[in-house]
mmCIF file of the N, C-alpha and C atoms, coordinates in Angstrom:
data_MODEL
# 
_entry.id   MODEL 
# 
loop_
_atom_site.group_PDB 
_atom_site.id 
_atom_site.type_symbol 
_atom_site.label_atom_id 
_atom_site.label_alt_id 
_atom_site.label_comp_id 
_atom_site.label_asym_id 
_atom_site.label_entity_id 
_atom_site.label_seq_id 
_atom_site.pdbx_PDB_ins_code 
_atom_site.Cartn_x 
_atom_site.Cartn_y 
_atom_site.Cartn_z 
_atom_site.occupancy 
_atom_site.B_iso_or_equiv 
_atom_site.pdbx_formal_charge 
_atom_site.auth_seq_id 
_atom_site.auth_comp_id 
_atom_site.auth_asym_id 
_atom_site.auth_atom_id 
_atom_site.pdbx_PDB_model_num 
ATOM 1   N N  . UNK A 1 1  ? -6.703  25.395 36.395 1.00 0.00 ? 1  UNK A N  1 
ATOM 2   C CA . UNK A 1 1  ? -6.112  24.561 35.359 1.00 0.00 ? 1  UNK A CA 1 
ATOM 3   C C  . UNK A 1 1  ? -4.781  25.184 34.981 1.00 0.00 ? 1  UNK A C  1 
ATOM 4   N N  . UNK A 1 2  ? -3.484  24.377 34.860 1.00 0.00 ? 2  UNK A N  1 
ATOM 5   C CA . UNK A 1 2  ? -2.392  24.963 34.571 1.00 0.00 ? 2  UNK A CA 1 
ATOM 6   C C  . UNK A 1 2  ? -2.662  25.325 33.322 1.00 0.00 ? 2  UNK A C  1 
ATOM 7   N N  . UNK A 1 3  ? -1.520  25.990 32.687 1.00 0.00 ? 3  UNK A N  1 
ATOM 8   C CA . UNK A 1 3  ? -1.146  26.223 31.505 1.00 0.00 ? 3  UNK A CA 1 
ATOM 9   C C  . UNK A 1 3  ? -1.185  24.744 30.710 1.00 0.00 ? 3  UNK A C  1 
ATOM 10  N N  . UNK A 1 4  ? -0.054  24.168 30.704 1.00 0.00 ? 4  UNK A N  1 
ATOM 11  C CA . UNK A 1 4  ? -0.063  22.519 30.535 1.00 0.00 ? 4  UNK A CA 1 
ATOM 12  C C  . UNK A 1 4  ? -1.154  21.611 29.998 1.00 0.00 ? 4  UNK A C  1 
ATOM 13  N N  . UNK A 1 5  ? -1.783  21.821 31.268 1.00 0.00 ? 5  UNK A N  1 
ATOM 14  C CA . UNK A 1 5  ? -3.160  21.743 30.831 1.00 0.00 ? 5  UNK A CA 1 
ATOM 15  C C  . UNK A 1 5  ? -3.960  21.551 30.119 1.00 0.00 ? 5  UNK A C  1 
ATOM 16  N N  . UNK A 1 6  ? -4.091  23.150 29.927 1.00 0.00 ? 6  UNK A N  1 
ATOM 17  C CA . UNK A 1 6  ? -5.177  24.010 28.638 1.00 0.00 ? 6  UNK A CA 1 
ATOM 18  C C  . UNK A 1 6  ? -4.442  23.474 27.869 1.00 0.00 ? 6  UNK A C  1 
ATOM 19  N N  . UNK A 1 7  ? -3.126  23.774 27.132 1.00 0.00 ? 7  UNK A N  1 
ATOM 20  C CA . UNK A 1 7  ? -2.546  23.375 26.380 1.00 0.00 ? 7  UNK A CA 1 
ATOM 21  C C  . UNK A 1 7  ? -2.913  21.678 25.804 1.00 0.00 ? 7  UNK A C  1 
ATOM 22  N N  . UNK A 1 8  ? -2.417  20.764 26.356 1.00 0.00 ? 8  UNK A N  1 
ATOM 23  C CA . UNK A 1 8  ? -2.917  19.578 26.109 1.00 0.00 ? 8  UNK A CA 1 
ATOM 24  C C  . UNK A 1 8  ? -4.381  19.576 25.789 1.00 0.00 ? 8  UNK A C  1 
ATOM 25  N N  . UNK A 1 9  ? -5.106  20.123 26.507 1.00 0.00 ? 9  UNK A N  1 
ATOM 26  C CA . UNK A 1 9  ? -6.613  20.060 26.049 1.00 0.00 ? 9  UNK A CA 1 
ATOM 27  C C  . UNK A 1 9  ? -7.265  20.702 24.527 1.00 0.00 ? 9  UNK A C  1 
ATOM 28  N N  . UNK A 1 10 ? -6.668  21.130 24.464 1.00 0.00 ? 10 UNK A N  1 
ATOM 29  C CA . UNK A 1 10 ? -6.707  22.583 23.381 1.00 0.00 ? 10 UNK A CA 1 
ATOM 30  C C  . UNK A 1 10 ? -6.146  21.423 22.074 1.00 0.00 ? 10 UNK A C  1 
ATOM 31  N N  . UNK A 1 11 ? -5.072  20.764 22.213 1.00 0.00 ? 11 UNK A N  1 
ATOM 32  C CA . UNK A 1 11 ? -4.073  20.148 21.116 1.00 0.00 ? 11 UNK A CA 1 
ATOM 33  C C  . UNK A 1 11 ? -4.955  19.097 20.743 1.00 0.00 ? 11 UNK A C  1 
ATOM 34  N N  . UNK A 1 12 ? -5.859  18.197 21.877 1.00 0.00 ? 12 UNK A N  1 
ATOM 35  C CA . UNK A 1 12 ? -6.829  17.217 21.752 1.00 0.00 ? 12 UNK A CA 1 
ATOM 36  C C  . UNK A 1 12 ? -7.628  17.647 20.958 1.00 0.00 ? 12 UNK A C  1 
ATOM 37  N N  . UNK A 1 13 ? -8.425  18.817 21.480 1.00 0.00 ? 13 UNK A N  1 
ATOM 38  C CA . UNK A 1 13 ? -9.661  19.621 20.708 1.00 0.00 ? 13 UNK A CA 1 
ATOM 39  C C  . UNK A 1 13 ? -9.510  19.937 19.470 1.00 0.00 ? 13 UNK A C  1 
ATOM 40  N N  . UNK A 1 14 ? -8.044  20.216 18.897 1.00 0.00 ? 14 UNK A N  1 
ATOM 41  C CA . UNK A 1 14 ? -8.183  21.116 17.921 1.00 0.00 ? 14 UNK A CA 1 
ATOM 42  C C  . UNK A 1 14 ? -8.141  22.509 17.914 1.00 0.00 ? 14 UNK A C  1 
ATOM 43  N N  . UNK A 1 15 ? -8.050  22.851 18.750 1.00 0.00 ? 15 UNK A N  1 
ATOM 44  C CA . UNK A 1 15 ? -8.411  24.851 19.426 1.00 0.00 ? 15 UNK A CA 1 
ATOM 45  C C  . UNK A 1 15 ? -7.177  25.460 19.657 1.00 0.00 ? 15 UNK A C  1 
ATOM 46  N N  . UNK A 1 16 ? -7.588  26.306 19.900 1.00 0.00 ? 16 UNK A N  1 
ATOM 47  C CA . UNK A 1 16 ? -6.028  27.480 20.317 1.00 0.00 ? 16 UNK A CA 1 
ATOM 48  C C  . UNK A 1 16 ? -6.400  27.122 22.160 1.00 0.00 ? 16 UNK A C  1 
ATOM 49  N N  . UNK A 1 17 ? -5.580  27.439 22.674 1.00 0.00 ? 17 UNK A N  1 
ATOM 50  C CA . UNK A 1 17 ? -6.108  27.913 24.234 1.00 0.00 ? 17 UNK A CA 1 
ATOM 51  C C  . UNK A 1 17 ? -6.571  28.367 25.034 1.00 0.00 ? 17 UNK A C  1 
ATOM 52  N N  . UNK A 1 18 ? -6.799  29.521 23.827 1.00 0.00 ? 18 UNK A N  1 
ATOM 53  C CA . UNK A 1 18 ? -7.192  30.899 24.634 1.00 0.00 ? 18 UNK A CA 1 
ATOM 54  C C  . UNK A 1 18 ? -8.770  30.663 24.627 1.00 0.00 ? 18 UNK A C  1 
ATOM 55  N N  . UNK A 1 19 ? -8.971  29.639 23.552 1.00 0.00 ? 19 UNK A N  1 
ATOM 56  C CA . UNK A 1 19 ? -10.430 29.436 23.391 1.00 0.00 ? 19 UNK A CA 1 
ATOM 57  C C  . UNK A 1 19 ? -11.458 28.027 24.306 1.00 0.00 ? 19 UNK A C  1 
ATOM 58  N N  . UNK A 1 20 ? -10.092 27.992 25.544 1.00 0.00 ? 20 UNK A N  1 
ATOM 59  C CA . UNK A 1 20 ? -10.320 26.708 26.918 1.00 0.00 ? 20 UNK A CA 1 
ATOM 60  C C  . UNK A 1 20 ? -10.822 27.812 28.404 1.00 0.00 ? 20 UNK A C  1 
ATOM 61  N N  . UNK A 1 21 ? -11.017 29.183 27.514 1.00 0.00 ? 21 UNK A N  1 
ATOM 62  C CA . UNK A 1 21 ? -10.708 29.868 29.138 1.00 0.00 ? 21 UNK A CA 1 
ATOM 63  C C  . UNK A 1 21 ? -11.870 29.573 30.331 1.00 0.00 ? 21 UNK A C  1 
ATOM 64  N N  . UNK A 1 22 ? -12.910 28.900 29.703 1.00 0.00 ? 22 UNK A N  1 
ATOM 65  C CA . UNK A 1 22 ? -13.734 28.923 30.545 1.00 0.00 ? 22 UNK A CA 1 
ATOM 66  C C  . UNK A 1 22 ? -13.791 27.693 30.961 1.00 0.00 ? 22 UNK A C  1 
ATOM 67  N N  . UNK A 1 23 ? -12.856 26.885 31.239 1.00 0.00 ? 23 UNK A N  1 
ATOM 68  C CA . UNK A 1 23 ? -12.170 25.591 32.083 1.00 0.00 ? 23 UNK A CA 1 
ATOM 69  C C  . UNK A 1 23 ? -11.059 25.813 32.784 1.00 0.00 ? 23 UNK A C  1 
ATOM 70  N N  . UNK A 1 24 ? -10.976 27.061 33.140 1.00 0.00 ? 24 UNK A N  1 
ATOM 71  C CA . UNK A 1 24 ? -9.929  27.955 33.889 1.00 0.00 ? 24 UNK A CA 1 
ATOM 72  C C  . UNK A 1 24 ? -10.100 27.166 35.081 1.00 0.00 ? 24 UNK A C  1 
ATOM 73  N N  . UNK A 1 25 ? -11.326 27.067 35.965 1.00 0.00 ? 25 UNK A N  1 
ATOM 74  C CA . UNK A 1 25 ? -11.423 27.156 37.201 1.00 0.00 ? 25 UNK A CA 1 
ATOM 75  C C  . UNK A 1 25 ? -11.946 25.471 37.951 1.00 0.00 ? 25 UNK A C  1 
ATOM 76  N N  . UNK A 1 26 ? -11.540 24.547 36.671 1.00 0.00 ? 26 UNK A N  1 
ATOM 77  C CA . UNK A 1 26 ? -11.731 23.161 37.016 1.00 0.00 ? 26 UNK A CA 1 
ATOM 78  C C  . UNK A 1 26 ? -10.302 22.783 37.877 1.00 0.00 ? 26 UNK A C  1 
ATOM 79  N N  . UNK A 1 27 ? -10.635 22.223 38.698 1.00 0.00 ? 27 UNK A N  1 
ATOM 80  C CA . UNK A 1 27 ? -9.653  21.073 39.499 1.00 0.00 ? 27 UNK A CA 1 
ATOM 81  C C  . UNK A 1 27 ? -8.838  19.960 38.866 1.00 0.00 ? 27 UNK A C  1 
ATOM 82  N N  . UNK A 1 28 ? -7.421  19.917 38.785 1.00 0.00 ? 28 UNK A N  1 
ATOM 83  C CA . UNK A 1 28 ? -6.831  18.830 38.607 1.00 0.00 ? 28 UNK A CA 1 
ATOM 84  C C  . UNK A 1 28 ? -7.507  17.729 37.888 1.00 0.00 ? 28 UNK A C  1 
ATOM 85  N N  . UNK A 1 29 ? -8.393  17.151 38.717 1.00 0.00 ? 29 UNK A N  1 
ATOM 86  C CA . UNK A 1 29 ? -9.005  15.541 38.740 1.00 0.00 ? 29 UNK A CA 1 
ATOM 87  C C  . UNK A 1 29 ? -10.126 16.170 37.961 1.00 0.00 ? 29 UNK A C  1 
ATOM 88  N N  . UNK A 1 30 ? -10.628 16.903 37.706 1.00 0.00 ? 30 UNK A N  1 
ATOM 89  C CA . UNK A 1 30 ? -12.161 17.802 36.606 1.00 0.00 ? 30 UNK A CA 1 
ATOM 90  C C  . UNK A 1 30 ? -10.870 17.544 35.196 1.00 0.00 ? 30 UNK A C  1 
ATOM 91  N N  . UNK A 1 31 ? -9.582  18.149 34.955 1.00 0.00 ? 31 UNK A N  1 
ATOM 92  C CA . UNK A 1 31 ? -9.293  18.186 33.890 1.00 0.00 ? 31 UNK A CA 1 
ATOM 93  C C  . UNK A 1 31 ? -9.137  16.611 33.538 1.00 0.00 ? 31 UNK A C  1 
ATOM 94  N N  . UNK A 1 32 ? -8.259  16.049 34.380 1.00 0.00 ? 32 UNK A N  1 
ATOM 95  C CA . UNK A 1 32 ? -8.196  14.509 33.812 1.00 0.00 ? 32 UNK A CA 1 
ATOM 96  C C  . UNK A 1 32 ? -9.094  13.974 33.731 1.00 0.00 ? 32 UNK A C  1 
ATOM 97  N N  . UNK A 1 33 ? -10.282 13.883 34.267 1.00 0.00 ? 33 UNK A N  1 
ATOM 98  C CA . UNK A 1 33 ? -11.497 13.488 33.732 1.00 0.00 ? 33 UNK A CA 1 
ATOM 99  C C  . UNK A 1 33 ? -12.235 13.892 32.256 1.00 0.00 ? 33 UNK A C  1 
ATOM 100 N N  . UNK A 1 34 ? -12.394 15.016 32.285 1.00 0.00 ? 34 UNK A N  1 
ATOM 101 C CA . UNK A 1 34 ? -12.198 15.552 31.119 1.00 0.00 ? 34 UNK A CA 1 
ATOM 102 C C  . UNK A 1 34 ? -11.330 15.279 30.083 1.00 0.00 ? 34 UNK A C  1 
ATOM 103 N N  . UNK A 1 35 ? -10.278 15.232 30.090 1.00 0.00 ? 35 UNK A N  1 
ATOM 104 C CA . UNK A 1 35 ? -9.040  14.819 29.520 1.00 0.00 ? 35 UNK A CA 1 
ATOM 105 C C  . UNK A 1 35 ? -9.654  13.406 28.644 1.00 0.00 ? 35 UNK A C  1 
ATOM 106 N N  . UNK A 1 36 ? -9.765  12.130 29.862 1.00 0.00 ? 36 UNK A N  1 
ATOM 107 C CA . UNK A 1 36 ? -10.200 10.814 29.793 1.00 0.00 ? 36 UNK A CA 1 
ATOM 108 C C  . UNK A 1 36 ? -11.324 10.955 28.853 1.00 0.00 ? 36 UNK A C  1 
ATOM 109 N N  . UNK A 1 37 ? -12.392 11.491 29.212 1.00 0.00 ? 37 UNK A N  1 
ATOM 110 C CA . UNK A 1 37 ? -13.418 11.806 28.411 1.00 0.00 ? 37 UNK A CA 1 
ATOM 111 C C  . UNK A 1 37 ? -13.685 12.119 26.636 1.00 0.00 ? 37 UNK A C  1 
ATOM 112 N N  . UNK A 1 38 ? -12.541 12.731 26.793 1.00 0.00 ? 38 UNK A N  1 
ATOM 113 C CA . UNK A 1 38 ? -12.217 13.195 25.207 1.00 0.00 ? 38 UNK A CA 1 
ATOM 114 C C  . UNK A 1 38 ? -11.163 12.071 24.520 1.00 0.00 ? 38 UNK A C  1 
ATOM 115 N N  . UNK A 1 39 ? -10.495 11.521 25.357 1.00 0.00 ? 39 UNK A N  1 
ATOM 116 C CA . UNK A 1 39 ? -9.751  10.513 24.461 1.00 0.00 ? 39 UNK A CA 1 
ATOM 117 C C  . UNK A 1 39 ? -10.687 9.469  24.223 1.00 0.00 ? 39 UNK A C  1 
ATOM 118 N N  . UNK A 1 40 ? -11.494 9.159  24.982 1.00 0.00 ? 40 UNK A N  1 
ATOM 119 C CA . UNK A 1 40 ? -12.706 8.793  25.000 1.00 0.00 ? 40 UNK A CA 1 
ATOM 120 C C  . UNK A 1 40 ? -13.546 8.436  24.060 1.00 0.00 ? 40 UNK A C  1 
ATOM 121 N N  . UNK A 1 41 ? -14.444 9.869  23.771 1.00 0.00 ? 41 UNK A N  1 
ATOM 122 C CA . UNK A 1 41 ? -15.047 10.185 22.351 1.00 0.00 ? 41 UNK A CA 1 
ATOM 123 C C  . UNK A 1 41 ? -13.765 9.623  20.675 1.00 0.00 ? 41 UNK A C  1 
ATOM 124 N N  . UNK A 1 42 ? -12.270 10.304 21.128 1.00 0.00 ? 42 UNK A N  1 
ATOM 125 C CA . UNK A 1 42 ? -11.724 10.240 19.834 1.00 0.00 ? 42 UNK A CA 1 
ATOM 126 C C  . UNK A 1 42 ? -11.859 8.851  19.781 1.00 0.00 ? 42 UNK A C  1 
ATOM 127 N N  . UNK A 1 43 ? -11.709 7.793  20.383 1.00 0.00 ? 43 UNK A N  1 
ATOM 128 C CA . UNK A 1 43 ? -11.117 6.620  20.324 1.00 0.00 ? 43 UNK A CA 1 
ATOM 129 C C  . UNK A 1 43 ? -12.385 5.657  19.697 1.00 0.00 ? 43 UNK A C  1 
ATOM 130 N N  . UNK A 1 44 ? -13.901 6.517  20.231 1.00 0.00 ? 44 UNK A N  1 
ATOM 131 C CA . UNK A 1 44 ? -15.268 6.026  19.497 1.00 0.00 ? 44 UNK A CA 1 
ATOM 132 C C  . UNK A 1 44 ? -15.005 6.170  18.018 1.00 0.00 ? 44 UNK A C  1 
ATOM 133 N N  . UNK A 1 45 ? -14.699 7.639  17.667 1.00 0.00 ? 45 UNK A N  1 
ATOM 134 C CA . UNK A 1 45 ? -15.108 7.880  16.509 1.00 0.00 ? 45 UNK A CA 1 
ATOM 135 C C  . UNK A 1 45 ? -14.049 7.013  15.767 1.00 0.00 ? 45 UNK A C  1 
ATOM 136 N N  . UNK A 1 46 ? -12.794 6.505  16.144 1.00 0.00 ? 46 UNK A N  1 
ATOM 137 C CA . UNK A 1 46 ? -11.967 6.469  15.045 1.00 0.00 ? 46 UNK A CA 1 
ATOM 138 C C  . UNK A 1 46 ? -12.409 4.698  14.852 1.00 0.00 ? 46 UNK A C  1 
ATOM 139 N N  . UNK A 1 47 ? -13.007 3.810  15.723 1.00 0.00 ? 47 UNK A N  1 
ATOM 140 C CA . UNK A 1 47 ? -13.570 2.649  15.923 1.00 0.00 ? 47 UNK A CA 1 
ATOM 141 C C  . UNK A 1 47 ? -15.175 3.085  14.742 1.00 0.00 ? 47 UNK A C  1 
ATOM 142 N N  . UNK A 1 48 ? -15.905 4.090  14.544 1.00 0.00 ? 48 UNK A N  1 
ATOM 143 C CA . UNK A 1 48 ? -16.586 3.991  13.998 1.00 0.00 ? 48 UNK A CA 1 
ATOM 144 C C  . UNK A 1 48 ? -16.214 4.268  12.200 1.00 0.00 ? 48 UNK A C  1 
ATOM 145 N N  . UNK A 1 49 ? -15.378 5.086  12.392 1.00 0.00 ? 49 UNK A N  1 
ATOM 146 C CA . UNK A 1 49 ? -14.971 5.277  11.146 1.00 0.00 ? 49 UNK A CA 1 
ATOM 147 C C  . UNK A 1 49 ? -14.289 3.877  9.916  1.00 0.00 ? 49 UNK A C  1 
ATOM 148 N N  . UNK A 1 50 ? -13.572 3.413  11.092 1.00 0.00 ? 50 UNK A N  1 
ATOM 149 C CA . UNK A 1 50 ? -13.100 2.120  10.292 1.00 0.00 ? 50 UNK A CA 1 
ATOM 150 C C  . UNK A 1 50 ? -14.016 0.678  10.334 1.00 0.00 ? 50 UNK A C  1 
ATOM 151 N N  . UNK A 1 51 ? -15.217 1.092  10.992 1.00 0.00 ? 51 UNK A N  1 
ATOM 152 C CA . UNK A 1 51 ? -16.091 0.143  11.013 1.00 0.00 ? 51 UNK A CA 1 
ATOM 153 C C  . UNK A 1 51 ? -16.696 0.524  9.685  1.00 0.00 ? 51 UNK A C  1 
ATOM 154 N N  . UNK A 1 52 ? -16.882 1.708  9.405  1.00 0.00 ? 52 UNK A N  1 
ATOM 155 C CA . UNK A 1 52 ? -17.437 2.029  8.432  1.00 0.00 ? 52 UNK A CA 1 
ATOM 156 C C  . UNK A 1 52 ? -16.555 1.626  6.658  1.00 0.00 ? 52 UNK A C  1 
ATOM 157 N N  . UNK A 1 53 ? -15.462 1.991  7.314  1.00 0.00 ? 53 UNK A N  1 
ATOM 158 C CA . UNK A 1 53 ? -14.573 1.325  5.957  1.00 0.00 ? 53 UNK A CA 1 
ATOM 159 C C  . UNK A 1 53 ? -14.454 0.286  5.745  1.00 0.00 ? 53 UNK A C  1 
ATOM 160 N N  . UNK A 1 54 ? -14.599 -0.819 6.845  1.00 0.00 ? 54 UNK A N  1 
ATOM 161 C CA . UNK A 1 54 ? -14.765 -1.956 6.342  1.00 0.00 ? 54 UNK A CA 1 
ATOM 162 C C  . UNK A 1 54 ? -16.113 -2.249 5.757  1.00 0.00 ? 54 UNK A C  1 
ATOM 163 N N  . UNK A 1 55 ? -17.237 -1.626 6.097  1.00 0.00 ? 55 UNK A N  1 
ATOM 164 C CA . UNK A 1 55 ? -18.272 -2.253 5.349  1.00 0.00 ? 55 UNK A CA 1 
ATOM 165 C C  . UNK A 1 55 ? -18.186 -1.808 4.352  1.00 0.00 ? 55 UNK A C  1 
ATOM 166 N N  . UNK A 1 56 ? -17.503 -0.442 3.659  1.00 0.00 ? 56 UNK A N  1 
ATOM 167 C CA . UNK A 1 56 ? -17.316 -0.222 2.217  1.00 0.00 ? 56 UNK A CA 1 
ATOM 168 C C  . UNK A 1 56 ? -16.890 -0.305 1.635  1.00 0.00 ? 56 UNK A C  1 
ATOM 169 N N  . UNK A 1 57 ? -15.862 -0.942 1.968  1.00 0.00 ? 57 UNK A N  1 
ATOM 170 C CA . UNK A 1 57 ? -14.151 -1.182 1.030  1.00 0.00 ? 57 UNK A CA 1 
ATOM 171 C C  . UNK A 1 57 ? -13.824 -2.620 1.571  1.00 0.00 ? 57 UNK A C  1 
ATOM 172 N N  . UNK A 1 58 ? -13.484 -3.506 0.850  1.00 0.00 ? 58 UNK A N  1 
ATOM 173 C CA . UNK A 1 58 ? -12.357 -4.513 1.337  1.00 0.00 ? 58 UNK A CA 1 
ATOM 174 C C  . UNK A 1 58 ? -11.696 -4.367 1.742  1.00 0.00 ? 58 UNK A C  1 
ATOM 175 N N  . UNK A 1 59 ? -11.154 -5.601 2.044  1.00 0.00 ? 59 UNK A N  1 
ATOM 176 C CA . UNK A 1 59 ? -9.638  -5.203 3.024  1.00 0.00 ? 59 UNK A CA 1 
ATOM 177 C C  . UNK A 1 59 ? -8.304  -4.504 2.649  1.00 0.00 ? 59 UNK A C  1 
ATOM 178 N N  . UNK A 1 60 ? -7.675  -5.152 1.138  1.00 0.00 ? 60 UNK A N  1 
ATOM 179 C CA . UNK A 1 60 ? -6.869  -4.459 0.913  1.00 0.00 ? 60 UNK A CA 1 
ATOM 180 C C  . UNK A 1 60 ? -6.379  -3.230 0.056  1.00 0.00 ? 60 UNK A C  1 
ATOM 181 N N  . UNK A 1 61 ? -7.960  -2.769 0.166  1.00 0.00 ? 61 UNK A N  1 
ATOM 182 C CA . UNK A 1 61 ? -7.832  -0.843 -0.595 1.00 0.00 ? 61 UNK A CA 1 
ATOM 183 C C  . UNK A 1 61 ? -7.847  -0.274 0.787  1.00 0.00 ? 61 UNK A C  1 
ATOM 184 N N  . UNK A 1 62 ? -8.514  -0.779 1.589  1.00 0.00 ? 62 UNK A N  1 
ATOM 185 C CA . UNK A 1 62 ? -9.168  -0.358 2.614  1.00 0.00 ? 62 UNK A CA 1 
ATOM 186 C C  . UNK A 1 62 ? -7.423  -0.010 3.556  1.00 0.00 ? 62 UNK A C  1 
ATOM 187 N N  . UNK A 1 63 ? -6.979  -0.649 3.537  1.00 0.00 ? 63 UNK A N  1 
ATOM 188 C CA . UNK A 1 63 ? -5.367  -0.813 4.424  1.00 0.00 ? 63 UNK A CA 1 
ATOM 189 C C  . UNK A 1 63 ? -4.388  0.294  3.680  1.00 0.00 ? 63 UNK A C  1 
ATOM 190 N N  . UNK A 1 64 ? -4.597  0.402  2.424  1.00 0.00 ? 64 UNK A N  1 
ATOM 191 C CA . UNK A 1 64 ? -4.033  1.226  1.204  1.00 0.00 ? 64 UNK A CA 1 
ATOM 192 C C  . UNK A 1 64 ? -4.752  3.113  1.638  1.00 0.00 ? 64 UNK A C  1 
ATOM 193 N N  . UNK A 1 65 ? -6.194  3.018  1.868  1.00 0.00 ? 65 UNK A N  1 
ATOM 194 C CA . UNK A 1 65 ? -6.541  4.312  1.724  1.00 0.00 ? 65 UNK A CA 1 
ATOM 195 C C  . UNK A 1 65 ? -6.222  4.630  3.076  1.00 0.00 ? 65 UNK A C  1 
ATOM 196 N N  . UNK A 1 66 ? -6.507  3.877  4.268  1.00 0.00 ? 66 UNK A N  1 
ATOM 197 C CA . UNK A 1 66 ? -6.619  4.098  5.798  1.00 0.00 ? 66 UNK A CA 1 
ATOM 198 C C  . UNK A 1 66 ? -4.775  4.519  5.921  1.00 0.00 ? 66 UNK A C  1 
ATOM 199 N N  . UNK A 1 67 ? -3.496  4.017  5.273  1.00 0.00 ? 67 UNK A N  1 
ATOM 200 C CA . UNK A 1 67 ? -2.639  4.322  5.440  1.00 0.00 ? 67 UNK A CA 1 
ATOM 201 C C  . UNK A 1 67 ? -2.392  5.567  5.096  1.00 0.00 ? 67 UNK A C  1 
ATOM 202 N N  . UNK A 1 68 ? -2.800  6.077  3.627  1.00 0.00 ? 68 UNK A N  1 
ATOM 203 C CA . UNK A 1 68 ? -2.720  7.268  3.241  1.00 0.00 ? 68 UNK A CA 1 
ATOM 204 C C  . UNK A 1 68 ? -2.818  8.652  3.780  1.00 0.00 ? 68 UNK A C  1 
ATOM 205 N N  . UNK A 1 69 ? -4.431  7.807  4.251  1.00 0.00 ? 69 UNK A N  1 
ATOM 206 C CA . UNK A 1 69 ? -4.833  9.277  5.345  1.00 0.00 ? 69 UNK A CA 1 
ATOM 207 C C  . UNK A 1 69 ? -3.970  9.397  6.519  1.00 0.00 ? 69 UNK A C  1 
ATOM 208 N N  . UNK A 1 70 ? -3.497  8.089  7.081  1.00 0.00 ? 70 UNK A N  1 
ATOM 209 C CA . UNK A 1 70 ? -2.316  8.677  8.091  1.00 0.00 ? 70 UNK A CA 1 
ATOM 210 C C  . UNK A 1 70 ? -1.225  9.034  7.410  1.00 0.00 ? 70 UNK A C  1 
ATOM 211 N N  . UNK A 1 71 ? -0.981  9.137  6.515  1.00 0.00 ? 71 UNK A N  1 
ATOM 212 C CA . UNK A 1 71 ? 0.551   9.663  6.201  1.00 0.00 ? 71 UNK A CA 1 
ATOM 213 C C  . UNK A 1 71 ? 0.703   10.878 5.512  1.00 0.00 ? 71 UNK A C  1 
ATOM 214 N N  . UNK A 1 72 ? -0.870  11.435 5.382  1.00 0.00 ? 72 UNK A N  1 
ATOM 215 C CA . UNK A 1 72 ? -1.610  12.968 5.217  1.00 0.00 ? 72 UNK A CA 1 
ATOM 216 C C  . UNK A 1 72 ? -1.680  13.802 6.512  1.00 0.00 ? 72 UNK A C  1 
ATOM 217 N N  . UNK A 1 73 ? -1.915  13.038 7.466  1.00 0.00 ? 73 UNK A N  1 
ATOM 218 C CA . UNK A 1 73 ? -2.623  13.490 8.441  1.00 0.00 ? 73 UNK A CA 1 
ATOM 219 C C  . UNK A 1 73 ? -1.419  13.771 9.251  1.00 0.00 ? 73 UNK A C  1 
ATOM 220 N N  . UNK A 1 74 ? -0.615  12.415 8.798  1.00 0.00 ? 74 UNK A N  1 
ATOM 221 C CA . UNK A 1 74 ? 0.762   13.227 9.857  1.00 0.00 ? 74 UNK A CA 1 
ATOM 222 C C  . UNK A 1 74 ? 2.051   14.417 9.192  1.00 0.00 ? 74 UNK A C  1 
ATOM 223 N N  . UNK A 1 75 ? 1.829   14.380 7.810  1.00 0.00 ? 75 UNK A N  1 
ATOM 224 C CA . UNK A 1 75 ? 2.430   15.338 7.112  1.00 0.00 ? 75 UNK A CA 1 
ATOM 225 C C  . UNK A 1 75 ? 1.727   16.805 7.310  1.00 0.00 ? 75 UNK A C  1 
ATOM 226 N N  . UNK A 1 76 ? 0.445   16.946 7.957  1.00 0.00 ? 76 UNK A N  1 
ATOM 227 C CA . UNK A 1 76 ? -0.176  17.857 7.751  1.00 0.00 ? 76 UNK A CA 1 
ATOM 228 C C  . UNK A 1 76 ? 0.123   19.422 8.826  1.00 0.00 ? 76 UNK A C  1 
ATOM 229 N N  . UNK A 1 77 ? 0.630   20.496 8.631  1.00 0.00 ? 77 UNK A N  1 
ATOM 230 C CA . UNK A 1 77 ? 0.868   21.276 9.231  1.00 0.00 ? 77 UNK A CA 1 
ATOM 231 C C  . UNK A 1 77 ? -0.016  21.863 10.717 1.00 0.00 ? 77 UNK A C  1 
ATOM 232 N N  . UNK A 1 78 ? 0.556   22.439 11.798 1.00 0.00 ? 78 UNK A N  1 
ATOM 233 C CA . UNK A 1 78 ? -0.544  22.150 12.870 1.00 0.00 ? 78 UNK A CA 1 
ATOM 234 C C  . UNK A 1 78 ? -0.982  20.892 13.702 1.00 0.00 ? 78 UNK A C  1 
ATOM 235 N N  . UNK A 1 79 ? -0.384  19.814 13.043 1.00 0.00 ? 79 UNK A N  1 
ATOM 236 C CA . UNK A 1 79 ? -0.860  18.433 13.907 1.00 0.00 ? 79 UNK A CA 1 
ATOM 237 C C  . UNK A 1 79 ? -0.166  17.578 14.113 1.00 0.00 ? 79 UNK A C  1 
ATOM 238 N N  . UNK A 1 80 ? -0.386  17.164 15.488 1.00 0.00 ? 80 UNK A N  1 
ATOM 239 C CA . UNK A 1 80 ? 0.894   16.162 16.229 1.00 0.00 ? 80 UNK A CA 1 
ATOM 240 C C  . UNK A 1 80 ? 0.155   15.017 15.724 1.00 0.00 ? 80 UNK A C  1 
ATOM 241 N N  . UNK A 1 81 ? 1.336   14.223 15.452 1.00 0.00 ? 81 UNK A N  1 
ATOM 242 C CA . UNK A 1 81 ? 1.446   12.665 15.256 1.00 0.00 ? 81 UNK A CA 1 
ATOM 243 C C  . UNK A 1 81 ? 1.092   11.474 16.655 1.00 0.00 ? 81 UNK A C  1 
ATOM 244 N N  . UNK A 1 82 ? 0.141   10.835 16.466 1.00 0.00 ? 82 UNK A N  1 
ATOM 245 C CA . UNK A 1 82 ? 0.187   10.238 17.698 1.00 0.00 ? 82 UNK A CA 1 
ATOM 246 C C  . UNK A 1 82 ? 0.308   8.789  17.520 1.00 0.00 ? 82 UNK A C  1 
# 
């Protein structure tokens, strides 16, 4: 696994890099799979989360709080904006 890599994987995870070492010895097509995999999971949870806000909130607190947290989340030190 390149540097690159780990790196990208690590930024997905949340982790430092140093803490990917034991995906050192995956293949190219093992990381992008992997890779796929995890955008994967994020893309569940963030579909469950706002499933969840809609059943608890209406629509327009719901658009009000869901903005907030992105504009927390992207102000927040340590984390790329996506």
């Amino acid at each position: 696994m390149r540097a690159r890599d780990s790196d990208e994987l690590a930024a997905k995870l949340g982790r430092p890099s140093a803490s990917l070492s034991a995906f050192r010895g995956l293949t190219p097509e093992q990381v992008g799979l992997l890779s796929d995999a995890i955008d994967e999971a994020i893309a569940a949870r963030q579909r469950a989360v706002e499933e969840a806000f809609g059943a608890a909130l209406p629509s327009f607190p719901r658009r009000l709080l869901l903005g907030a947290l992105r504009l927390g989340a992207a102000k927040s030190p340590g984390t790329e904006a996506s």
